[in-house]
Residue, then its C-alpha position, 0 to 999 in steps of 0.5 A: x500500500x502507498x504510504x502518504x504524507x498528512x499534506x498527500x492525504x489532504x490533496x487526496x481527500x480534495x480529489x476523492x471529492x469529485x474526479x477526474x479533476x483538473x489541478x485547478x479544481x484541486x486548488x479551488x477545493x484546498x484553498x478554503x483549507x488550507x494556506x497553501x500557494x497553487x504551486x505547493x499544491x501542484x508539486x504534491x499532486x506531481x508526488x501522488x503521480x509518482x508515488x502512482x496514488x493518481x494518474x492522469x490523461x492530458x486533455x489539450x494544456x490541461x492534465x486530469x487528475x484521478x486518484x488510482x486508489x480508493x479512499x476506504x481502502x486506504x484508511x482501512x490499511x492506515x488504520x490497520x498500520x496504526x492499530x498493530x503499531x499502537x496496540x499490537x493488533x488489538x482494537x479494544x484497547x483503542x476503543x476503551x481508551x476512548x470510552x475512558x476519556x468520554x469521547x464516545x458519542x451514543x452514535x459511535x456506541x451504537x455503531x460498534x454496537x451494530x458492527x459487534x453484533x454483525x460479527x457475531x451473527x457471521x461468526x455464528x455464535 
Protein backbone atom coordinates (compact mmCIF):
# COMPACT_ATOMS: atom_id res chain seq x y z
CA UNK A 1 0.00 0.00 0.00
CA UNK A 2 1.26 3.63 -0.98
CA UNK A 3 2.13 5.47 2.05
CA UNK A 4 1.27 9.47 2.46
CA UNK A 5 2.10 12.10 3.84
CA UNK A 6 -0.71 14.14 6.16
CA UNK A 7 -0.29 17.02 3.34
CA UNK A 8 -0.62 13.91 0.40
CA UNK A 9 -3.56 12.93 2.37
CA UNK A 10 -5.30 16.08 2.13
CA UNK A 11 -4.62 16.60 -1.62
CA UNK A 12 -6.04 13.30 -1.71
CA UNK A 13 -9.10 13.88 0.39
CA UNK A 14 -9.67 17.16 -2.35
CA UNK A 15 -9.67 14.60 -5.15
CA UNK A 16 -11.84 11.97 -3.86
CA UNK A 17 -14.49 14.69 -3.66
CA UNK A 18 -15.04 14.55 -7.21
CA UNK A 19 -12.77 13.04 -10.10
CA UNK A 20 -11.15 13.24 -12.60
CA UNK A 21 -10.32 16.92 -11.65
CA UNK A 22 -8.37 19.27 -13.12
CA UNK A 23 -5.40 20.72 -10.86
CA UNK A 24 -7.36 23.86 -10.59
CA UNK A 25 -10.25 22.18 -9.38
CA UNK A 26 -7.51 20.69 -6.75
CA UNK A 27 -6.77 24.12 -5.96
CA UNK A 28 -10.04 25.62 -5.71
CA UNK A 29 -11.02 22.70 -3.20
CA UNK A 30 -7.79 23.47 -0.78
CA UNK A 31 -7.87 26.78 -0.84
CA UNK A 32 -10.75 27.46 1.74
CA UNK A 33 -8.44 24.94 3.86
CA UNK A 34 -5.80 25.47 3.87
CA UNK A 35 -2.99 28.09 3.03
CA UNK A 36 -1.25 26.51 0.76
CA UNK A 37 0.06 28.53 -2.72
CA UNK A 38 -1.37 26.99 -6.07
CA UNK A 39 2.50 25.87 -6.81
CA UNK A 40 2.79 23.66 -3.50
CA UNK A 41 -0.20 22.02 -4.24
CA UNK A 42 0.63 21.25 -7.90
CA UNK A 43 4.12 19.55 -6.65
CA UNK A 44 2.05 17.43 -4.17
CA UNK A 45 -0.29 16.24 -6.97
CA UNK A 46 3.44 15.76 -9.05
CA UNK A 47 4.37 13.47 -5.81
CA UNK A 48 0.94 11.40 -5.62
CA UNK A 49 1.68 10.61 -9.86
CA UNK A 50 4.85 9.37 -8.93
CA UNK A 51 4.50 7.71 -5.87
CA UNK A 52 1.26 6.05 -8.70
CA UNK A 53 -1.71 7.36 -5.88
CA UNK A 54 -3.02 9.27 -9.13
CA UNK A 55 -2.79 9.06 -12.70
CA UNK A 56 -3.93 11.27 -15.46
CA UNK A 57 -4.54 11.91 -19.02
CA UNK A 58 -3.82 15.16 -20.76
CA UNK A 59 -6.52 16.81 -22.41
CA UNK A 60 -5.30 19.66 -24.68
CA UNK A 61 -2.78 22.04 -21.73
CA UNK A 62 -4.84 20.86 -19.05
CA UNK A 63 -3.82 17.44 -17.07
CA UNK A 64 -6.84 15.37 -15.49
CA UNK A 65 -6.09 14.17 -12.45
CA UNK A 66 -7.96 10.62 -10.96
CA UNK A 67 -6.95 9.01 -7.93
CA UNK A 68 -5.95 5.19 -8.74
CA UNK A 69 -6.60 4.25 -5.03
CA UNK A 70 -9.78 4.43 -3.06
CA UNK A 71 -10.11 6.03 -0.02
CA UNK A 72 -11.93 3.37 2.43
CA UNK A 73 -9.34 1.16 1.03
CA UNK A 74 -6.71 3.24 2.17
CA UNK A 75 -7.93 4.17 5.54
CA UNK A 76 -8.70 0.59 6.09
CA UNK A 77 -4.98 -0.26 5.70
CA UNK A 78 -3.90 3.09 7.81
CA UNK A 79 -5.66 2.13 10.30
CA UNK A 80 -4.53 -1.49 10.24
CA UNK A 81 -0.92 0.20 10.40
CA UNK A 82 -1.62 2.28 13.45
CA UNK A 83 -3.80 -0.41 15.48
CA UNK A 84 -0.90 -3.05 15.20
CA UNK A 85 1.79 -0.35 15.73
CA UNK A 86 -0.11 1.40 18.79
CA UNK A 87 -1.94 -1.70 20.19
CA UNK A 88 -0.32 -4.53 18.80
CA UNK A 89 -3.26 -5.55 16.78
CA UNK A 90 -5.66 -5.39 19.28
CA UNK A 91 -8.73 -2.88 18.78
CA UNK A 92 -10.38 -2.93 22.47
CA UNK A 93 -7.68 -1.02 23.96
CA UNK A 94 -8.11 1.66 21.46
CA UNK A 95 -11.67 1.81 21.95
CA UNK A 96 -11.85 1.59 25.94
CA UNK A 97 -9.34 4.46 25.62
CA UNK A 98 -11.65 6.47 24.03
CA UNK A 99 -14.53 5.33 26.33
CA UNK A 100 -12.37 6.03 29.39
CA UNK A 101 -11.56 9.76 28.09
CA UNK A 102 -15.63 10.39 27.31
CA UNK A 103 -15.04 10.80 23.52
CA UNK A 104 -17.73 8.24 22.55
CA UNK A 105 -20.70 9.70 21.31
CA UNK A 106 -24.11 7.34 21.90
CA UNK A 107 -23.81 7.21 17.67
CA UNK A 108 -20.37 5.97 17.99
CA UNK A 109 -21.56 3.22 20.63
CA UNK A 110 -24.50 2.48 18.52
CA UNK A 111 -22.44 1.96 15.91
CA UNK A 112 -19.96 -0.56 17.46
CA UNK A 113 -22.78 -2.00 18.69
CA UNK A 114 -24.28 -2.96 15.41
CA UNK A 115 -20.51 -3.75 13.99
CA UNK A 116 -20.33 -6.29 17.04
CA UNK A 117 -23.44 -7.79 16.55
CA UNK A 118 -22.84 -8.16 12.85
CA UNK A 119 -19.58 -10.13 13.68
CA UNK A 120 -21.46 -12.45 15.84
CA UNK A 121 -24.10 -13.40 13.51
CA UNK A 122 -21.35 -14.16 10.86
CA UNK A 123 -19.20 -15.98 13.27
CA UNK A 124 -22.40 -17.89 14.28
CA UNK A 125 -22.30 -17.62 17.74
Amino acid sequence: MIELSKAEFAVMEALWQGYPAKASDIVQRLSDDTQWHEKTIKTLVSRLVKKQAVSFEKDGREYIYTPTIGREAYTLKESQNFIARLFRGRVAPLVSGFAKTQQLSQQDIDELKQIIEQWEQKQGK
